[in-house]
SEGU-994107 format. One record per residue (C-alpha): residue in three letters; y, x, z. Coordinates in steps of 0.5 Angstrom, whole numbers, padded with zeros to 4 digits, always signed. Each point is the difference from the previous one (the first is absolute). Last residue first. Example, Ala and Ser with C-alpha at 12.3 -4.5 7.8 and 13.67 -1.06 7.14 Angstrom:
2
SER-0002+0027+0014
ALA-0007-0002+0002
***
This chain:
620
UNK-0006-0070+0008
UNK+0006-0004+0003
UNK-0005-0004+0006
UNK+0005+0002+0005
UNK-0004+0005+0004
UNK-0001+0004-0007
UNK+0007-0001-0002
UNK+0003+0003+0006
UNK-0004+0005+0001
UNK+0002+0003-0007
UNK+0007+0000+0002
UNK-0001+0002+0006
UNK-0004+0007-0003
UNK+0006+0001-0005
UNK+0004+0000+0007
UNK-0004+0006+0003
UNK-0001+0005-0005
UNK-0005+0000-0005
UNK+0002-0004-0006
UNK+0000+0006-0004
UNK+0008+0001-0001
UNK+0000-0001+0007
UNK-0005+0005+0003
UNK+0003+0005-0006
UNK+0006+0000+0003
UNK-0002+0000+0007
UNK-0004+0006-0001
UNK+0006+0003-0004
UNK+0000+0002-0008
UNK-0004+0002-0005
UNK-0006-0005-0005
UNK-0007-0003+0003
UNK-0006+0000-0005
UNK-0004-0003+0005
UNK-0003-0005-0004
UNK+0001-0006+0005
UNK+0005+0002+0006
UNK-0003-0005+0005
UNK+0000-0007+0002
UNK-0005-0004+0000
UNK+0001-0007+0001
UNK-0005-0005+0002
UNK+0001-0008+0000
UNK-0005-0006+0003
UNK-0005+0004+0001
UNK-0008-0003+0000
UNK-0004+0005+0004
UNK-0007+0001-0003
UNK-0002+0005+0004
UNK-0001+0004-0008
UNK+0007-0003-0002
UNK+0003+0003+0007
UNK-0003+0007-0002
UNK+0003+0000-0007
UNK+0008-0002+0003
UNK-0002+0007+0005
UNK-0002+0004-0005
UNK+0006-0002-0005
UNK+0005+0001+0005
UNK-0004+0006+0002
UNK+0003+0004-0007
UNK-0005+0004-0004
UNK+0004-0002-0005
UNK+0008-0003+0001
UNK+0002+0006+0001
UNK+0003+0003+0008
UNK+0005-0003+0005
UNK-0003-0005+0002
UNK+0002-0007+0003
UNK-0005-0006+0002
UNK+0001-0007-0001
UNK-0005-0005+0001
UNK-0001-0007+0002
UNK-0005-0005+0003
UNK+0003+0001+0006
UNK-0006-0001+0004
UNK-0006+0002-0005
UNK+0004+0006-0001
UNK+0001+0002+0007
UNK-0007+0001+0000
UNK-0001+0003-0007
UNK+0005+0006+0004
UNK-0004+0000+0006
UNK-0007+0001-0003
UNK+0002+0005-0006
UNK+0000+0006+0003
UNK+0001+0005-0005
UNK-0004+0006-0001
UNK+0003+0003-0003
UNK+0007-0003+0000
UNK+0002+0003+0008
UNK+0005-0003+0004
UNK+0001-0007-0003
UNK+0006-0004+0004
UNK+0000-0007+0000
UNK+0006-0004+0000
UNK+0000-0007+0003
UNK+0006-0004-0003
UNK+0003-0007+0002
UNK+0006-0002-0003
UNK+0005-0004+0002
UNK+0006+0003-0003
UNK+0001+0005+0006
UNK-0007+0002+0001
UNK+0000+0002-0009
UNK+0005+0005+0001
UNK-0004+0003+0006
UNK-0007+0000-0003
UNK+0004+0004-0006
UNK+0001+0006+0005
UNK-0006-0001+0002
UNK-0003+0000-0007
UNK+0006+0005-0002
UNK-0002+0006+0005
UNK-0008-0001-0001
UNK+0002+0003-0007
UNK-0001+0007+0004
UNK-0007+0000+0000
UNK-0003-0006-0002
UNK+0001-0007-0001
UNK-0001-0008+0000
UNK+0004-0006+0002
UNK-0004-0006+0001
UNK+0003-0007-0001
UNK+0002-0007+0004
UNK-0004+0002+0007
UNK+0002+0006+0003
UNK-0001+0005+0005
UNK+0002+0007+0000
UNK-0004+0007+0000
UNK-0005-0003-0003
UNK-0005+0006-0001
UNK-0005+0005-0006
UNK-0004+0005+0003
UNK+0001+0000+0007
UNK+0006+0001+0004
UNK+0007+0002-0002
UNK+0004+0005+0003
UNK+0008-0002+0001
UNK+0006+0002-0003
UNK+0002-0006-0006
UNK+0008+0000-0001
UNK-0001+0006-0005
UNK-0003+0007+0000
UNK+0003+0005-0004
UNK-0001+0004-0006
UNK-0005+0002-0005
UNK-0005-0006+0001
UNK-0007-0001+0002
UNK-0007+0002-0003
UNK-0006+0002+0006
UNK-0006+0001-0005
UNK-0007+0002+0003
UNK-0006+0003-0003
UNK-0006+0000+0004
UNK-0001+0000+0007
UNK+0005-0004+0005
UNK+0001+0001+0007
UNK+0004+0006+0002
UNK+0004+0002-0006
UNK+0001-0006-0003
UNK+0001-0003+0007
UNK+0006+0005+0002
UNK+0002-0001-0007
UNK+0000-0008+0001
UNK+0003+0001+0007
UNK+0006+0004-0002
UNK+0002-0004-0006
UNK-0001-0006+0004
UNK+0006+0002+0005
UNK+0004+0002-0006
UNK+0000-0006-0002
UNK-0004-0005-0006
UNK-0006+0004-0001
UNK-0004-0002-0006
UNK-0007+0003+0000
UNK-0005+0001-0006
UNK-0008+0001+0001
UNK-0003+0004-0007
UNK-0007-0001+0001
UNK-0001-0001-0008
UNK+0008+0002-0003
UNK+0002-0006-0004
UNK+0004-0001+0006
UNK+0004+0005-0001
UNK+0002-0002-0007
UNK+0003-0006+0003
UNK+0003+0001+0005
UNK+0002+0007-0003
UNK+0004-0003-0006
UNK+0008-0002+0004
UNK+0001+0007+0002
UNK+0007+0001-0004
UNK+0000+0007-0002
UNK+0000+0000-0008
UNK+0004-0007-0001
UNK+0006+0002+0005
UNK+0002+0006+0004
UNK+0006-0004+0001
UNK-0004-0005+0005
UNK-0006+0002+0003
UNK-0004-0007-0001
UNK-0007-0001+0004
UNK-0004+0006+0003
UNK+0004+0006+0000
UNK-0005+0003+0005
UNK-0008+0000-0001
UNK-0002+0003+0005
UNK-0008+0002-0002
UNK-0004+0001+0007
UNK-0006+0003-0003
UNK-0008-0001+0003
UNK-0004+0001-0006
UNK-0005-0007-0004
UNK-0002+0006-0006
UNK+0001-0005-0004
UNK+0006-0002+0003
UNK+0003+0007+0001
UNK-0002+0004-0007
UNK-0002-0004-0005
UNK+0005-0006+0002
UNK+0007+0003+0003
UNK-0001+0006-0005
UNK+0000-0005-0005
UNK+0006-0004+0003
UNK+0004+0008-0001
UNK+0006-0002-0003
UNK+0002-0007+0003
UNK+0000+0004+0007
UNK+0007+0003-0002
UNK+0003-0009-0001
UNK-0002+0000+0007
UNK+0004+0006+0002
UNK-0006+0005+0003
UNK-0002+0002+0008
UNK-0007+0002+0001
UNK-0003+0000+0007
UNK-0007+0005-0001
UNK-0004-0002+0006
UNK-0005+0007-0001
UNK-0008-0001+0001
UNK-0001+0004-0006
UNK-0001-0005-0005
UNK+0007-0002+0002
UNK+0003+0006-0001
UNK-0003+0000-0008
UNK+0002-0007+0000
UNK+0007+0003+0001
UNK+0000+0004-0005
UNK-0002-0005-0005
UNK+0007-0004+0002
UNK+0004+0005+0000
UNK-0002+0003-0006
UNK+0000-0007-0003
UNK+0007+0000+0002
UNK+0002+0007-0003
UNK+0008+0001+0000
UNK-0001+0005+0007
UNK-0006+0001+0004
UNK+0004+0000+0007
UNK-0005+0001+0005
UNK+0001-0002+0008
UNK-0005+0003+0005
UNK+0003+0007+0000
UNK+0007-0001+0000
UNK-0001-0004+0008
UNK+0007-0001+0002
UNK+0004+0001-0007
UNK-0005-0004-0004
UNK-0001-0005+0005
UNK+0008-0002-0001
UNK-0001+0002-0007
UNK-0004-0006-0001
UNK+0006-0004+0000
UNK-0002-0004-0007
UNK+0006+0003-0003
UNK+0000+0006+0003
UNK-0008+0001-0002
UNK+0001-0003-0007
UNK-0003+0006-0004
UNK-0007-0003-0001
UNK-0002-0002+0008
UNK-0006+0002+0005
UNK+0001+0000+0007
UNK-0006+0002+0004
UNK-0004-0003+0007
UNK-0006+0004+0002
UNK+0003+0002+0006
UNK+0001-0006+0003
UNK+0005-0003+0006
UNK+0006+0005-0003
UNK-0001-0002-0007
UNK+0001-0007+0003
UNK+0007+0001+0002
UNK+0001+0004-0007
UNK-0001-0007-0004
UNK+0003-0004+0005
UNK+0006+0004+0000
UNK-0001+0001-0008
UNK-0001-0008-0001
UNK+0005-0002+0003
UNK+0004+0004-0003
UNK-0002-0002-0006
UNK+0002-0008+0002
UNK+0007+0002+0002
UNK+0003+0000+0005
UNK+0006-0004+0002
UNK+0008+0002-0001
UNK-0001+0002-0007
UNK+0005+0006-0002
UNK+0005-0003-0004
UNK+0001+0005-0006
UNK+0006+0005+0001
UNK-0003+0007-0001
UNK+0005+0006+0000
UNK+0000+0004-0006
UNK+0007+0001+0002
UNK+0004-0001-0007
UNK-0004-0006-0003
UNK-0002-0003+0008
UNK-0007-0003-0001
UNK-0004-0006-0002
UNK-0007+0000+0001
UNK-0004+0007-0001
UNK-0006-0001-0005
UNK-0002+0007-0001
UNK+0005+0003+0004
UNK-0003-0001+0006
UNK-0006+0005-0003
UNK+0004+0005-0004
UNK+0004+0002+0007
UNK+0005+0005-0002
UNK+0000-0002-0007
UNK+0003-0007+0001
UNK+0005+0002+0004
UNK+0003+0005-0003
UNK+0001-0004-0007
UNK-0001+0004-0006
UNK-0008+0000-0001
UNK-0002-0005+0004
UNK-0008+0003-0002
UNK+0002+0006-0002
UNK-0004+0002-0007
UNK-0005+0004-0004
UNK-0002-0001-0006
UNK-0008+0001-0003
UNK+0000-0001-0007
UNK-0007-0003-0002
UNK-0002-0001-0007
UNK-0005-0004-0004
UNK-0001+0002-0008
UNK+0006+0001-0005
UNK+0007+0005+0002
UNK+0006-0002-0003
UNK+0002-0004+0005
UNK-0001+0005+0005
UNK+0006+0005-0003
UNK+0004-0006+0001
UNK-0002-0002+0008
UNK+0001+0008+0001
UNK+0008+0000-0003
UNK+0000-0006+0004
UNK-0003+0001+0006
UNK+0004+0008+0000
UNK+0006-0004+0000
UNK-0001-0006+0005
UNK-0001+0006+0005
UNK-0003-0005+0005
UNK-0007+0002-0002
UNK+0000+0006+0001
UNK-0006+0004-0004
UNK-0007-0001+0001
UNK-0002+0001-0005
UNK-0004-0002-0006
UNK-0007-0001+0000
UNK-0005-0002-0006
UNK-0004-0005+0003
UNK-0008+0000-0001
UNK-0003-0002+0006
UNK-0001+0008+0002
UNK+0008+0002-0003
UNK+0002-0006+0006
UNK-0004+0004+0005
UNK+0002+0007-0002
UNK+0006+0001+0003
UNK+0002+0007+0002
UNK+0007+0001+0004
UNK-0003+0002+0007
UNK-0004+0005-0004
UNK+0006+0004-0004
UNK-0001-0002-0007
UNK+0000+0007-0005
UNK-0008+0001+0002
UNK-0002-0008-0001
UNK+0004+0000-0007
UNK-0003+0006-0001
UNK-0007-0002+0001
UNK+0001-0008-0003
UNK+0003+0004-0007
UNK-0007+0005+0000
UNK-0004-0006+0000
UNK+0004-0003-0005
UNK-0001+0005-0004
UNK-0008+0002+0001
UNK+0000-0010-0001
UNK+0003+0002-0007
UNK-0004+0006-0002
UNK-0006-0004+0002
UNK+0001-0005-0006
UNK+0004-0006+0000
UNK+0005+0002-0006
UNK+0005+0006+0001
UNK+0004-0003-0005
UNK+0001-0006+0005
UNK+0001+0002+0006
UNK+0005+0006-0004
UNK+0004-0005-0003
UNK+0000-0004+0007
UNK+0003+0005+0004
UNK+0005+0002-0006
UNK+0003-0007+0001
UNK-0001+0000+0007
UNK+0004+0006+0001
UNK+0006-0002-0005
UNK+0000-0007+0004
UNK+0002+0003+0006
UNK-0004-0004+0005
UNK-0004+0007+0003
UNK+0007+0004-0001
UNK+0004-0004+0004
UNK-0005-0002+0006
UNK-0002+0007+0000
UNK+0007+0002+0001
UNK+0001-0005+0005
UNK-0006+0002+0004
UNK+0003+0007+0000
UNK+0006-0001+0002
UNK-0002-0004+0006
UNK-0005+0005+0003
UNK+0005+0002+0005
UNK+0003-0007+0001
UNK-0006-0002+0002
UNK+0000-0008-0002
UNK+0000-0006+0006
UNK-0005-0004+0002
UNK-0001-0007+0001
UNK+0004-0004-0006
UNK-0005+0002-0006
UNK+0001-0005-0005
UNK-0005+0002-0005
UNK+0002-0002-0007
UNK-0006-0002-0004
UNK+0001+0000-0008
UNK-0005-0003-0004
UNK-0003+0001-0008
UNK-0007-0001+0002
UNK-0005+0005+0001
UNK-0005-0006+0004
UNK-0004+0006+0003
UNK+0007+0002+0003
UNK+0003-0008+0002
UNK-0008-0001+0002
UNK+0001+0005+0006
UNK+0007-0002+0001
UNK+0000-0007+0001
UNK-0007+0001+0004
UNK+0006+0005+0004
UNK+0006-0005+0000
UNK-0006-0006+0003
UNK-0001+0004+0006
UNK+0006+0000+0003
UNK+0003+0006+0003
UNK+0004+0000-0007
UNK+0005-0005+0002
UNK+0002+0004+0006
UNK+0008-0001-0003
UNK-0002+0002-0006
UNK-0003-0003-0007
UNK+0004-0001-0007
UNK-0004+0000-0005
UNK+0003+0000-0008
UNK-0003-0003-0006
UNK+0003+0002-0007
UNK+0001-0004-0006
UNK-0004+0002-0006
UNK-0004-0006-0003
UNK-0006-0001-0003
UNK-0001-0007+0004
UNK-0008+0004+0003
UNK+0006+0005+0002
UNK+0004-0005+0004
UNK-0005-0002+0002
UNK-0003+0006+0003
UNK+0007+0003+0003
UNK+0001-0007+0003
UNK-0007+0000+0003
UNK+0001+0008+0003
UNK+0007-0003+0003
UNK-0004-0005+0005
UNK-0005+0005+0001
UNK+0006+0004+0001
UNK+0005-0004+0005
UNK-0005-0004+0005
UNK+0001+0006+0004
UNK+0005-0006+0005
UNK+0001-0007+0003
UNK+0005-0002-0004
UNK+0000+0001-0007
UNK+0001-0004-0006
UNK+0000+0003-0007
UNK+0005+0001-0005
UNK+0005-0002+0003
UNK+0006+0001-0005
UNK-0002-0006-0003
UNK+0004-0003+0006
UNK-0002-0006+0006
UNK-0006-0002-0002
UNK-0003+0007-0001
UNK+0001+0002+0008
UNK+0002+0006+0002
UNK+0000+0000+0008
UNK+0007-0002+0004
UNK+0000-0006-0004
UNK+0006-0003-0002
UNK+0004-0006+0002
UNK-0002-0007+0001
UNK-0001+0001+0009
UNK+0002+0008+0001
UNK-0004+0005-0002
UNK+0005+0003-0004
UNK+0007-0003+0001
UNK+0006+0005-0002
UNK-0006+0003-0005
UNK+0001-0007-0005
UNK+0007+0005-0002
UNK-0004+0005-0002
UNK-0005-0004-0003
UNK+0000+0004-0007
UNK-0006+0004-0001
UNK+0005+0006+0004
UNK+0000-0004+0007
UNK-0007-0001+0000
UNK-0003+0007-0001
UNK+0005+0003+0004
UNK-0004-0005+0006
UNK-0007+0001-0002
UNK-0002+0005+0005
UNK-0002-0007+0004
UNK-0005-0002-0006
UNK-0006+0004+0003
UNK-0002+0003-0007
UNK+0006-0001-0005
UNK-0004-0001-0007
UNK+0005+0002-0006
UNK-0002-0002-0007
UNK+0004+0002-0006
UNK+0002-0007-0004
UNK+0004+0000+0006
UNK+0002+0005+0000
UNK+0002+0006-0005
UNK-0002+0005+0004
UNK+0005+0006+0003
UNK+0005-0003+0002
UNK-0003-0005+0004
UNK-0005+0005+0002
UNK+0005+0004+0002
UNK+0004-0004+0005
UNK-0006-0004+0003
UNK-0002+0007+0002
UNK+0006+0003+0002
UNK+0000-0007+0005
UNK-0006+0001+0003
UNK+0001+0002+0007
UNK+0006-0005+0002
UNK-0006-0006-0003
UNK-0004+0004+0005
UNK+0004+0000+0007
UNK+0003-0007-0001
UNK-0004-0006-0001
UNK+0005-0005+0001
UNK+0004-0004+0004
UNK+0007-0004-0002
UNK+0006+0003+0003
UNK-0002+0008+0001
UNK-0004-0002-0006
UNK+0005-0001-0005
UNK+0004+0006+0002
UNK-0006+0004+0000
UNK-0002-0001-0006
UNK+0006+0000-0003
UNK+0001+0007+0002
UNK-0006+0003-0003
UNK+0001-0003-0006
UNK+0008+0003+0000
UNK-0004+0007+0001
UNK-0005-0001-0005
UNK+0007-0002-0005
UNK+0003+0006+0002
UNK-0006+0005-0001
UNK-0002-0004-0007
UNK+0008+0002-0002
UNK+0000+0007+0001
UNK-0007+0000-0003
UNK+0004-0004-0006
UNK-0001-0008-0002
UNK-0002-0001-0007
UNK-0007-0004+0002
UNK+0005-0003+0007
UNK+0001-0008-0004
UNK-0007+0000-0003
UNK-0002-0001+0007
UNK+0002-0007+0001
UNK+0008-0002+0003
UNK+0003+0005+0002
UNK+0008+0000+0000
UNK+0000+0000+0007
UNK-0005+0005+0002
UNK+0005+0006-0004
UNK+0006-0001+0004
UNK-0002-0003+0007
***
């Protein structure tokens, strides 16, 4: 590095020459991949994004002027010139960075972001305080990388255009590539629309020809000839209709053109939209030949693109999921897959490549996703809808008006239940337990192997009606292979103190009933298969003869089944002796691994024994 090495805020590249730009966008694209090769990221987009990061941070006075990153993971360039280069060397790692923008951690952040189309509705509440305030900074909107599927950036456009504020949305547009025989065209266009020469005329005439019939003959003739000289594959009126003034596209990884475009925009009032085309991947090969394992690629080879990440030795839970998935698709006719843009990561494209038809990919748009499947599932479909834990948050009303009340049979598969790991605050599965439950007629499965993962779905599918939820864990399985029967059941006998879980924590009470064995104690593990309906019985049972409780969750403390299970032995009257429920609290969770953070949040086997102990031995 020559140039990245001395930057330390973006004040440091404001005198930088185009020449110069170019250079430090390509020791940026370097340093994110020699970081990442070691130490895993999100590649492909942040690689993608750098001229922008690049020419916002030269072109406006951050942080006092306001950058929202949509899908936080094209924010690597950002992070690196806001003064955390160094920091970078550990991002997503446990006490280093975020992967994502997060306010806590730089002034530079000025919104956080991860999940995704949050940015121009939260960018359009900036531009309006900041105009309640009287000030005069500007907000700038960064969304792509299929953020702008979702339904929420389009409410945020429609408002931001009546709204008539003073922003700027850059559309990070990485899925197609610029016509090389139209792009003069769009560049000049470009260049002559944002000129301040043209705009400062345009607005005198405007205002001398008043709002009068003249004016709107004008504008008419305008829109006309704009739609005569522009071919038809290049006309966007979309963004005009909703109120936005449209700038492109142009080269969004031409940081010259970026940053004299970003310059003349400045200038201009009102909502804007500049459409930017880039290579998602853009320097590296590899990343832009296959965009979509590039995403999140592992650790990789600098030199030969060659992925070097340890390649799990077991299955994991998703393929599970998608060969059972398409197994039962292949018994019944009415089966379909539905998922938010996560068909590789929750393995449904093992269905989609072998029946295309009977699978629907709706994009970002979980609420989509879920109201689209009531629809099927009023039709006499089974819709089997696959979506991160943490992803369904966002369409909990649909889960309610449009499949509780409605009482429909969906399948929904609730994936990346629990802790995720460098991912962090903004993915870890830790609230549905609680808030599915609030779901009327909601029933809620925990397989705790793959075997119990193959039955559940077999049996939502084939057995139950209404709403359904099969959550279980991204990975693999641990030591507990087997299928469980009924509803809630002892799976090892005790007498001194009852261990309860669910899910894949059933790993740690066995794990735990052992370690307690060796000193004497006697544990009885209970294994809770489905939370609603819980079955109690068997548990109050156990109760009433070990007169103690541990049970281990790996989700917040509301909503949780301790305090169920704790509320349900004071109505049967059960008089405990000790009760510890254990659990992740809050649910605010920071980065770092699996076990990591198990640890650091007493969830992990050792921190359990302790606990154990105390309560068999009389400390609390």
């Amino acid at each position: 590095m020559t140039l990245l090495e001395h930057i330390n805020s973006p004040e440091d590249i404001k005198s930088f020459s185009p020449a110069q730009l170019r250079t430090l966008c390509e020791e940026l694209r370097q340093y994110i991949l020699s970081c990442c090769s070691v130490n895993p990221g999100h590649v492909g987009s942040s690689l993608g994004a750098v001229e922008i990061a690049v020419a916002i941070h030269k072109v406006f006075d951050t942080p006092a002027d306001k950058v929202v990153w949509d899908v936080g993971h094209q924010a690597y360039a950002h992070k690196i010139l806001t003064g955390r280069r160094e920091a970078f060397v550990n991002n997503r790692k446990a006490g280093g960075i975020s992967g994502f923008p997060k306010m806590s951690e730089s002034p530079y952040d000025s919104f956080g972001a991860g999940h995704s189309s949050t940015s121009i509705s939260a960018a359009l509440g900036m531009a309006a305080a900041e105009r309640l305030k009287g000030g005069k900074n500007h907000v700038v909107a960064v969304i792509g990388d299929g953020a702008m599927t979702g339904g929420l950036a389009f409410e945020g456009l429609n408002n931001a255009g009546a709204s008539k504020a003073d922003l700027l949305v850059i559309f990070n547009d990485n899925g197609i590539s610029i016509d090389k025989d139209t792009g003069g065209l769009h560049n000049y266009l470009v260049k002559l629309t944002t000129s301040s020469e043209y705009n400062r005329i345009k607005s005198s005439v405007w205002k001398r020809l008043g709002k009068g019939r003249t004016r709107a003959f004008i504008q008419s003739v305008v829109k006309t000839l704009k739609r005569a000289v522009i071919p038809e594959k290049d006309k966007v009126n979309f963004f005009d209709s909703l109120g936005f003034r449209y700038f492109g596209p142009i080269d969004g990884n031409n940081v010259e053109t970026l940053t004299e475009t970003l310059s003349r925009l400045k200038e201009i009032p009102g909502p804007k939209l500049l459409h930017v085309i880039t290579t998602k991947g853009k320097g590296f090969e590899a990343a832009e030949a296959d965009p979509t394992v590039w995403h999140a690629p592992g650790t990789f080879d600098l030199d030969t693109g060659k992925r070097t990440g340890k390649k799990p030795a077991n299955a994991k839970y998703q393929e599970v999921f998608g060969q059972t998935l398409l197994e039962l698709a292949g018994q019944r006719s009415d089966i379909v897959g539905v998922t938010p843009a996560m068909a590789t990561g929750c393995s449904m494209d093992i269905m989609m490549k072998a029946i295309p038809e009977r699978v629907f990919d709706v994009g970002i748009a979980e609420q989509h996703a879920v109201s689209m499947a009531a629809g099927m599932a009023k039709q006499g479909i089974v819709p089997v809808v696959a979506i991160y834990s943490s992803f369904l948050q966002r369409a909990y009303d649909m889960l309610i008006h449009d499949v509780s009340l409605l009482n429909l049979h969906i399948v929904f598969c609730v994936d990346r239940a629990g802790l995720v790991g460098s991912d962090g605050e903004t993915h870890h599965g830790v609230f549905d337990v609680s808030y599915l439950q609030s779901v009327p007629g909601m029933q809620i499965l925990c397989p705790s192997s793959f075997a119990e993962l193959e039955a559940m779905l077999e049996y939502a599918v084939n057995e139950l009606d209404g709403p359904v939820a099969i959550r279980y864990p991204r990975g693999g399985e641990g030591i507990y292979n087997k299928v469980g029967e009924g509803f809630t059941q002892c799976i090892k006998q005790g007498e001194d103190i009852s261990l309860a879980a669910y899910g894949t924590m059933i790993n740690e009470m066995l794990e735990l009933s052992e370690k307690l064995s060796a000193d004497g104690i006697s544990a009885e593990v209970i294994k809770i298969n489905q939370i609603t309906p819980l079955d109690t019985d068997i548990i109050t049972q156990s109760l009433k003869k070990t007169g103690r409780l541990l049970i281990a969750e790996d989700v917040c403390n509301s909503g949780c089944m301790g305090n169920a299970i704790l509320a349900e032995a004071e109505y049967e009257r059960i008089s405990l002796r000790g009760a510890s429920i254990c659990n992740l609290e809050g649910g605010i969770v920071s980065h770092g691994t699996v076990d990591e953070l198990m640890r650091d949040c007493g969830l992990d086997t050792e921190s359990l024994y302790k606990k154990a102990i105390d309560l068999v031995r009389g400390a609390m």
